[in-house]
Every structure is written in structure tokens, then in C-alpha cells.
C-alpha positions in Angstrom: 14.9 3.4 -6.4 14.9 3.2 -2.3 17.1 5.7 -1.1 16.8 8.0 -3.6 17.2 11.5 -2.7 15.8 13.0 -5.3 12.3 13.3 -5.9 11.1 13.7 -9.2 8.7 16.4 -10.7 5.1 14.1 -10.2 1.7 14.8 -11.4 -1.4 13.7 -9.5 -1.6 10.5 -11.8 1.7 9.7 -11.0 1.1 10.3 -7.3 -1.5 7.9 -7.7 0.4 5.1 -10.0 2.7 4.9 -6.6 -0.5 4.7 -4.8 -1.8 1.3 -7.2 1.9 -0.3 -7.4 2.3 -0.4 -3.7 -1.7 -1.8 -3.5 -0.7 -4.2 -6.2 2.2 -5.2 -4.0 0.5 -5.6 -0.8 -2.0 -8.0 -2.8 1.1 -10.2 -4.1 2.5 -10.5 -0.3 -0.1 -11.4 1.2 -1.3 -13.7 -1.5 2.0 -15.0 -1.6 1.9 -15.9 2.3 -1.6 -16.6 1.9 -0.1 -19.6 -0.4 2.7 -20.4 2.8 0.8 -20.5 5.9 -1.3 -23.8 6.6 -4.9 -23.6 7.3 -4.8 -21.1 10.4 -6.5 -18.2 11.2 -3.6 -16.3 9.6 -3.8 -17.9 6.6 -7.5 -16.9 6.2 -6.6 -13.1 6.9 -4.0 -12.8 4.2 -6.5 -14.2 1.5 -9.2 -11.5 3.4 -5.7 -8.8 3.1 -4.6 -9.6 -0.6 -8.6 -8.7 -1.6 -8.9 -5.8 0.2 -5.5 -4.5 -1.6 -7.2 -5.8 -5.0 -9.9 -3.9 -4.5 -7.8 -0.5 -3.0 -5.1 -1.0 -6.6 -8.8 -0.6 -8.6 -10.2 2.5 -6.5 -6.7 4.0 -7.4 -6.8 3.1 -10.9 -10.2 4.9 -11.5 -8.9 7.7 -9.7 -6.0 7.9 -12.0 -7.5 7.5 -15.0 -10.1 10.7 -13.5 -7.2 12.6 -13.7 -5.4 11.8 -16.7 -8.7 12.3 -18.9 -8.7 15.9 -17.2 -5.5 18.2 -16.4 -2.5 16.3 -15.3 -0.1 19.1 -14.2 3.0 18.6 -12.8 3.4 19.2 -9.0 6.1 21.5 -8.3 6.8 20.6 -4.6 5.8 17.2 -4.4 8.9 16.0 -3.2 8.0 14.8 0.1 5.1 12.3 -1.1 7.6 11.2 -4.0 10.3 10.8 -1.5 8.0 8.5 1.1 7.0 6.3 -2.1 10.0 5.5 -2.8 10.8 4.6 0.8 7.6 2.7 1.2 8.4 -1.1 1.3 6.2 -2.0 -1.3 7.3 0.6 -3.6 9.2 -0.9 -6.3 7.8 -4.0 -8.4 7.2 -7.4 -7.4 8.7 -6.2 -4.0 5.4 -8.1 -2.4 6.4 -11.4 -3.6 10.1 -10.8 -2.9 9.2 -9.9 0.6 7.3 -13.0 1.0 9.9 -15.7 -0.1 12.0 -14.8 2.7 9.3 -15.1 5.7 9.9 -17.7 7.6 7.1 -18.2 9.8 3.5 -16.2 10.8 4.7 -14.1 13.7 7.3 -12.5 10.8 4.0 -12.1 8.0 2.5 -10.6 10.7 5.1 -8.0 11.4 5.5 -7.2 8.0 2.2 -7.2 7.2 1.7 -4.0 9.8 4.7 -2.5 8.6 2.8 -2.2 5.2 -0.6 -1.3 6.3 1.4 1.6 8.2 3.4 2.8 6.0 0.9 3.0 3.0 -1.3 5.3 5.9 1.1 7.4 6.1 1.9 7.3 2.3 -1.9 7.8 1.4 -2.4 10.8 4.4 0.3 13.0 2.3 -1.3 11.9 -0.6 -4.3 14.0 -0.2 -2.2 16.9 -0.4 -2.1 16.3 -4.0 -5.5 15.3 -5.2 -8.5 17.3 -5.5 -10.8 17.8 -2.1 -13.4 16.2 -3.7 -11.8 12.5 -3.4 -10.2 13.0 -0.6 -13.8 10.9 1.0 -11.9 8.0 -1.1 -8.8 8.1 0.3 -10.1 8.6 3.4 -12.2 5.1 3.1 -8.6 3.6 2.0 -6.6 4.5 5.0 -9.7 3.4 7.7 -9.4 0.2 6.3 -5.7 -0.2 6.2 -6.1 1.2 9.5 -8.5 -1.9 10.7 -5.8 -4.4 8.5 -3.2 -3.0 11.1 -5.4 -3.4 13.9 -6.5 -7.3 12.8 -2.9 -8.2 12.1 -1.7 -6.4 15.3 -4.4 -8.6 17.4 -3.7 -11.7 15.5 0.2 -10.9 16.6 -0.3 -11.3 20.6 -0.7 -14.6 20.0 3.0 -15.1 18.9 5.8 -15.0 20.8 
């Protein structure tokens, strides 16, 4: 699906499916690196990472399951949120644990690790677009903490060459 220049027609469930596969993904990394690292300090902030993206995959679900008990209409133009899913690194199943066999040490977790956290802020920012005011506070939660994961993983970072 990367590189795919054409967005489908999405409903606000769907938006949100994207929204729990790429959580669900950023669990399996950094469980999966979690498994890799020796007992370190980074080891103990994947396990701390692949909760907090438990927890963010179950927030989603609810959310989804909100609207698909209620009206579920198609979005007409929501080409650019479908379009930075399917971009986002995480996007496509069991891309987490993919990603993970092939780091090689802590410095590269780390790395990728921020390129996740920032790319689902950006994914979850044009999310609101699609999704009702009223759980916007929700979203909002989601992206400050992905926003502190960045910043924990970028401070852990400066220790690597």
C-alpha cells in the first residue's frame, strides 16, 4: 500500500482503523526491541513504549466502535489523511515487528522509534479533521503523549553516538 497515490473514499471508522493498526504496530516494535536490547535503560523504555501504544490501539478502538454504532458516512475529501496513513511507517501489518528484525543496535531503535512517535502526530493532528469536536480532547491526550515518547527517546538518544 506505501506509495499509493490514490486515496480511497474513508469513513471516520476507517480513519480510525488506520489510527489502531499503526498503534498496534508501534506496540509490536517496541516490544519486539524491548525483547533485543539487554537490560539498559532503553530496554526499560520500549516495554514503558509498547504499553503506552497498547493502551492508545484501545482508546482508538472504543472510538471506532462509537462511530460505527452511529453514522459512518463516507468522507468525500479525505484524501490527505488516507494518503499520510499509508505513508506512515507503521501503516501496513506487522510492519512493527518487520521494522524491528532489522535494527541492529539502540542508537538505530532509537531513531526509529522518533520517526514513529512523529509521524503518528502528524497522522493523528489531520485526523481530527475527520472526527467529531467532541473527541477531539482524546486525540489530543494521544498526540501529548506521543509527543513526550519523542521527547524521552530523543533524550535517551544523546547518549549515542
Amino acid at each position: 500500500m506505501r506509495g499509493n497515490t490514490v486515496a480511497p473514499e474513508l469513513s471516520a471508522a476507517d480513519i480510525l482503523e488506520l489510527g489502531v493498526q499503526i498503534e498496534k504496530n508501534g506496540l509490536e516494535f517496541f516490544q519486539t526491541i524491548a525483547e533485543k536490547l539487554s537490560r539498559s535503560k532503553a530496554q526499560y523504555l520500549f516495554v514503558y513504549l509498547s504499553q503506552e501504544e497498547e493502551r492508545h490501539a484501545v482508546q482508538f478502538e472504543r472510538m471506532k466502535r462509537m462511530f460505527l454504532s452511529g453514522d459512518n458516512a463516507t468522507i468525500q475529501h479525505a484524501d490527505l489523511v488516507s494518503l499520510m496513513a499509508h505513508q506512515h511507517v507503521f501503516a501496513e501489518k506487522n510492519a512493527g515487528k518487520k521494522l524491528a528484525r532489522r535494527i541492529r543496535n539502540e542508537k538505530d531503535a532509537l531513531e526509529a522509534g522518533m520517526q514513529f512517535e512523529e509521524q503518528s502526530i502528524t497522522y493523528f493532528e489531520a485526523m481530527k479533521t475527520y472526527v467529531p469536536t467532541s473527541q477531539h480532547y482524546i486525540i489530543n491526550a494521544i498526540i501529548q503523549e506521543e509527543q513526550t515518547h519523542y521527547a524521552k527517546l530523543a533524550d535517551m538518544k544523546v547518549g549515542y553516538k
